[in-house]
N, C-alpha and C positions, 0 to 999 in steps of 0.2 A: 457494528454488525458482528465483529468476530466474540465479544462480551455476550450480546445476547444468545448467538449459537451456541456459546459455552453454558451458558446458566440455564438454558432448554438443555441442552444434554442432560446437566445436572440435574437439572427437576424431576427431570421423565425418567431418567435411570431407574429408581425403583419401580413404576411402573411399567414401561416397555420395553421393546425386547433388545438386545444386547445388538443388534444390526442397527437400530433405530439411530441408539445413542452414539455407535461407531460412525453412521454418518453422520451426524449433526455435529460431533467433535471436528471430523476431516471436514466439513465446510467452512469451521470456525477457523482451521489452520491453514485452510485456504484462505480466507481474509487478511490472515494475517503475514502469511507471503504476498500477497497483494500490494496492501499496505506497507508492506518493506519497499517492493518494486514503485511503488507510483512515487514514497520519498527519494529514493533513490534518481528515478525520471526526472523528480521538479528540481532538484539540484543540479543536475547537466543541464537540464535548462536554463536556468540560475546563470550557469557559469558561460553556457553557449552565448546567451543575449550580453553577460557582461564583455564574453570576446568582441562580440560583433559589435558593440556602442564603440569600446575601445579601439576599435580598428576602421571607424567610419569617422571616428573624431580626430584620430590622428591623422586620416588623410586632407581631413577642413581647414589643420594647422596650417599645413606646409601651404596655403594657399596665400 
């Protein structure tokens, strides 16, 4: 998403007006904090679920 809002910026810049392409730039780099935030998310998730298996299994040891 944030590729293609960049290369519409870029296309349209010489033809439309400088507000145009100013938004469609900031929506690209909005995706692209996005995209930072959502890798960032699936990786605590990642690590949340590796706590919790590890901490569910070691209490089935001591059993």
């Amino acid at each position: 998403m944030s590729v293609a809002f960049n290369l519409t910026a870029a296309l349209s810049e010489p033809i439309a007006d400088k507000k145009i392409v100013s938004v469609l730039e900031q929506v690209g780099d909005t995706f692209k904090i996005l995209l930072g935030m959502i890798c960032a998310i699936s990786v605590m998730l990642m690590i949340g679920l590796t706590l919790v298996i590890k901490i569910t299994n070691s209490g089935m040891m001591y059993r």
